[in-house]
C-alpha positions as CSV (number, residue, x, y, z in Angstrom):
1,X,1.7,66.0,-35.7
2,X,3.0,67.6,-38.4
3,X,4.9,70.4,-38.0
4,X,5.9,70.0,-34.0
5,X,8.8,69.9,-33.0
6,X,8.9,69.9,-29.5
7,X,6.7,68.0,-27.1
8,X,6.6,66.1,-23.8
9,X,5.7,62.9,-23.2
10,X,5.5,60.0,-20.4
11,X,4.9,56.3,-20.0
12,X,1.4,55.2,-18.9
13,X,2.2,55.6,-15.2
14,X,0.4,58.6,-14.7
15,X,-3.0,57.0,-16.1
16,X,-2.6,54.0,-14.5
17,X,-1.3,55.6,-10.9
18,X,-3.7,58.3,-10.7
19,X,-6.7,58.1,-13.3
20,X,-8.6,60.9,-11.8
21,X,-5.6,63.4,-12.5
22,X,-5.0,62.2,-15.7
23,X,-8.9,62.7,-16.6
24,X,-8.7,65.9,-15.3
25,X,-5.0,67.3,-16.7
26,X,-6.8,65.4,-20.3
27,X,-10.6,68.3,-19.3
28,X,-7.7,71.0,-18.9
29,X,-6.3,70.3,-22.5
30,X,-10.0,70.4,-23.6
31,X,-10.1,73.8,-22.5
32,X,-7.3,75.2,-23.4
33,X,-7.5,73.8,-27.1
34,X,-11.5,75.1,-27.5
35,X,-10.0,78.6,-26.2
36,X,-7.1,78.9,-28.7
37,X,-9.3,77.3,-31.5
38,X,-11.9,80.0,-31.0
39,X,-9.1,83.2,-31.2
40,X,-7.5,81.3,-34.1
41,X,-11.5,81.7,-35.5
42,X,-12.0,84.7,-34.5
43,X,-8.4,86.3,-36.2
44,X,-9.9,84.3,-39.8
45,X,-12.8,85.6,-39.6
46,X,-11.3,89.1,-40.0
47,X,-10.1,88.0,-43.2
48,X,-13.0,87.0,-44.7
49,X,-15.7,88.7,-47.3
50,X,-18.8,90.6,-46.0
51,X,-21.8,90.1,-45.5
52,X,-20.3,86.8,-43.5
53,X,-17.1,88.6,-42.2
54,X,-19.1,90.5,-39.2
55,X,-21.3,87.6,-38.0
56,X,-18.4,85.2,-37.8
57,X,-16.6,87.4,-35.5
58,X,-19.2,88.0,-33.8
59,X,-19.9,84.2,-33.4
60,X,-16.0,83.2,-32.7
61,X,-15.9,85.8,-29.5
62,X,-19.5,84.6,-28.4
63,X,-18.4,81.5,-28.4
64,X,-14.8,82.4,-27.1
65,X,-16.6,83.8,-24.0
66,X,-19.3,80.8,-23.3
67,X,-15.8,78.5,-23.7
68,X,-14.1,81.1,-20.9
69,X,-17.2,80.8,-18.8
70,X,-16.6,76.4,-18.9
71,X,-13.1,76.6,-18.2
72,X,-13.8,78.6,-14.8
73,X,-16.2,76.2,-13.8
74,X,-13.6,73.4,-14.6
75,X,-11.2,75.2,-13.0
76,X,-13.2,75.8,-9.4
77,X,-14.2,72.5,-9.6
78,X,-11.0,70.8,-10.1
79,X,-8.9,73.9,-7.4
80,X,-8.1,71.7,-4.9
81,X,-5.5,69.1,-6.9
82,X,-5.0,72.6,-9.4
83,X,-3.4,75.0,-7.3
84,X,-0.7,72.8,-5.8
85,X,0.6,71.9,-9.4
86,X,-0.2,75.3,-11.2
87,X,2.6,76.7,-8.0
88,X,4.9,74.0,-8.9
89,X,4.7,74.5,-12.9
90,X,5.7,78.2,-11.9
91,X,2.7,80.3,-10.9
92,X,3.0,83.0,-9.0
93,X,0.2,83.4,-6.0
94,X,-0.7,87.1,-7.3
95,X,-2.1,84.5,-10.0
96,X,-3.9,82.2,-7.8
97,X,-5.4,85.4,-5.8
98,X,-6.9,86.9,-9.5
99,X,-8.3,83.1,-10.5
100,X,-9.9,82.8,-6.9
101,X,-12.1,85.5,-7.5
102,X,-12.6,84.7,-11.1
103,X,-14.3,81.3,-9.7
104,X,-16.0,83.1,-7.2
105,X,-17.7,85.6,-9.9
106,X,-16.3,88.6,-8.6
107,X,-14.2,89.4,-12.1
108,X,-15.9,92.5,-14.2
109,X,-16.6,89.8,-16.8
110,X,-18.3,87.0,-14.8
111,X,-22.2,88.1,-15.3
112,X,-20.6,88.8,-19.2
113,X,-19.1,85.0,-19.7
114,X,-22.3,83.4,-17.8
115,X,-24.8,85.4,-20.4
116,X,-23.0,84.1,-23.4
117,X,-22.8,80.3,-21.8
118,X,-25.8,79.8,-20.5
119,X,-28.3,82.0,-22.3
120,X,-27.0,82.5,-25.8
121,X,-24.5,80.1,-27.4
122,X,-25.5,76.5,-26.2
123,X,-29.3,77.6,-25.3
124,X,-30.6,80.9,-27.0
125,X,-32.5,81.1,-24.0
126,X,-36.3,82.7,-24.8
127,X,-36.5,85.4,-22.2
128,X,-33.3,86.5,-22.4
129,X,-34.0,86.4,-26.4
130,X,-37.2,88.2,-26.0
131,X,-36.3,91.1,-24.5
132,X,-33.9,92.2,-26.7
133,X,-36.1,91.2,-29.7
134,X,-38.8,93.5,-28.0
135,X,-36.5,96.3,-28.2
136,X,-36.3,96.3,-31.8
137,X,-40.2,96.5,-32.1
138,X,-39.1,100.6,-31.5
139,X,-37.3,100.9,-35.2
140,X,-39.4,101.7,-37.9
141,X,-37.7,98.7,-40.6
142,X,-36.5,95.7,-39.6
143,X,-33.9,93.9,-41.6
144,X,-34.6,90.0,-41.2
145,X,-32.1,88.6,-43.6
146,X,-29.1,89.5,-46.2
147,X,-27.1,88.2,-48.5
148,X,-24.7,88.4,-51.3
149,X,-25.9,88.2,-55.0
150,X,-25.8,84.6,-55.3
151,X,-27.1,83.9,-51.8
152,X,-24.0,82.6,-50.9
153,X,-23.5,84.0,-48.2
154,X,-26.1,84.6,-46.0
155,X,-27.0,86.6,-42.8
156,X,-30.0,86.5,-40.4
157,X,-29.8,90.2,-39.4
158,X,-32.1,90.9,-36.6
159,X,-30.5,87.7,-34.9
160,X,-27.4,89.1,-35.5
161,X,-28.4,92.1,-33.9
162,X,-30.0,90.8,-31.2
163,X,-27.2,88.1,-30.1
164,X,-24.9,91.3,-29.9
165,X,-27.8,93.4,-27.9
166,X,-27.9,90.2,-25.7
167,X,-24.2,89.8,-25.0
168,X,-23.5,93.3,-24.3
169,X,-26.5,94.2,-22.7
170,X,-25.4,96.9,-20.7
171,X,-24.1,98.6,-23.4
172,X,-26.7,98.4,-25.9
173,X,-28.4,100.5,-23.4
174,X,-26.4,102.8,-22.5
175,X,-26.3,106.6,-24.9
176,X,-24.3,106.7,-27.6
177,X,-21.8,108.3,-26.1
178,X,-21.1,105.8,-23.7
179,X,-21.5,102.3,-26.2
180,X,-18.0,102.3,-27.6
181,X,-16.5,102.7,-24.2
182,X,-18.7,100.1,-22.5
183,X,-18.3,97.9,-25.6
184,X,-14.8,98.0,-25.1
185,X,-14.3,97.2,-21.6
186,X,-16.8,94.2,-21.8
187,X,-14.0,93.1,-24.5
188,X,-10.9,93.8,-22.1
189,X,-12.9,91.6,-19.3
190,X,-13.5,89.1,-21.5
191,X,-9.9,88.6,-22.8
192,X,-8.5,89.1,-19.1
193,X,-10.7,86.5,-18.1
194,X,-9.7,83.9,-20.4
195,X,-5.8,84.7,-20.2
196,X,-5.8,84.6,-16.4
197,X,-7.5,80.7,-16.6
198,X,-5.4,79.9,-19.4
199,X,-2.3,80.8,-17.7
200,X,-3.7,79.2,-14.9
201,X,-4.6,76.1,-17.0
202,X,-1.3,75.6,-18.1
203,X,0.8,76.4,-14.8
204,X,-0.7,73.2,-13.5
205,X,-0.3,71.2,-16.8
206,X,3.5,72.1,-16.6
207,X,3.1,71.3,-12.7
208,X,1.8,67.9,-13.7
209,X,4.2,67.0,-16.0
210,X,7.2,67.6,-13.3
211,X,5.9,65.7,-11.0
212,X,4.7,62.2,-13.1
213,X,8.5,62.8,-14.8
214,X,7.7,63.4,-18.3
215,X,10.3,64.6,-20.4
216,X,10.8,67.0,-23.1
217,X,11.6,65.4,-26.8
218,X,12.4,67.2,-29.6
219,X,12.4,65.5,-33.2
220,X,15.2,63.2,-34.0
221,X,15.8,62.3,-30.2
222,X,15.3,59.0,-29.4
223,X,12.6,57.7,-26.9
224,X,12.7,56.6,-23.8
225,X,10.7,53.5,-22.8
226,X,8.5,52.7,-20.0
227,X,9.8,50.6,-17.2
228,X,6.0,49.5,-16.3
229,X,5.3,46.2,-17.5
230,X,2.2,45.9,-19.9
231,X,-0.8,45.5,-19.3
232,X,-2.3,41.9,-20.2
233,X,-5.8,40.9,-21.1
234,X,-6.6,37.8,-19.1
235,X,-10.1,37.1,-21.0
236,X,-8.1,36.9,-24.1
């Protein structure tokens, strides 16, 4: 692409030898580029005009943490080739013990990532929806919708409120006093959650690429070729 510099890169061997690996080291890179594309959201969406600029963050970390939640699951599912590569790309096991118990749902954020994946970014699940619509039947005005002058912007307030409600359920219910701090710490799990399975992630990818040989390039240096001969098409 544009702009790199750097990369590594391999023959087909490693497709060809091992599919399965190769589909899942390709699931891994899935994850990891969903996860960075959702901060990089997340971090524009800061920069951008209101009414919009609140609902996009919202959106980017709700989606951030559903992303998180598929990764784990990738992650437990794919543990037994994983952890063998992730220790030979360089992770340490005080790593391995922290993402062992993220797959097992003992992390502060597992119930947290689970809510936003299954129940309110791919789903908007109706009795998880319901009751925190219900709770807004206590205010005395409901705001439905809100825009800019020209409508061009425009924001679908009680959904807004309620996705938030939803997510952080345990601290939309907790005193004022206690929300910020709650709020907060829901974010801190969150963030932990996804940095632990992304350094995870890319332990093993740097694990995989020692052991099918691929080799660093940086522009300007010339290729090396692959010794495997190709692969012909017989019906042709």
């Amino acid at each position: 692409m544009n702009g790199s510099d750097v990369w590594y890169e391999s023959g087909p061997e490693p497709i060809l030898d091992d599919p399965d690996l190769a589909v899942l080291m390709v699931r891994i890179g899935l994850a990891c580029n969903a996860l960075t594309a959702q901060i990089r959201a997340g971090r524009d969406a800061s920069r951008r005009p209101p009414p919009g600029k609140t609902r996009d963050i919202v959106a980017s970390l709700v989606t951030f943490c559903a992303y998180t939640n598929e990764s784990i699951v990738l992650a437990k599912g794919g543990m037994a080739r994983l952890r063998g590569l992730a220790l030979r790309g360089g992770a340490p096991e005080s790593l391995l013990g922290q993402v062992g118990k993220l797959c097992a749902g003992k992390h502060p954020a597992s119930d947290l990532l689970k809510r936003a994946r299954n129940n309110l970014v791919f789903h908007w699940n109706d009795a998880v929806i319901r009751q925190s619509v219900l709770e807004y039947g206590r205010n005395q005005r409901i705001v439905w919708y809100e825009s800019n002058a020209g409508h061009a912007d425009v924001v679908h307030r009680l959904s807004f409120e309620v996705l938030v409600h939803a997510l952080f359920i345990e601290a939309s219910t907790a005193g004022p006093a206690d929300t910020r701090r709650l709020f907060n710490k829901a974010m801190s799990d969150a963030q932990n959650a996804m940095g632990l399975v992304y350094e995870f992630f890319t332990a093993a990818l740097f694990g995989y690429l020692k052991a099918c040989g691929a080799e660093q390039r940086k522009r300007g240096k010339p290729r090396r070729r692959s010794t495997r001969a190709p692969v012909v098409d017989s019906s042709v």
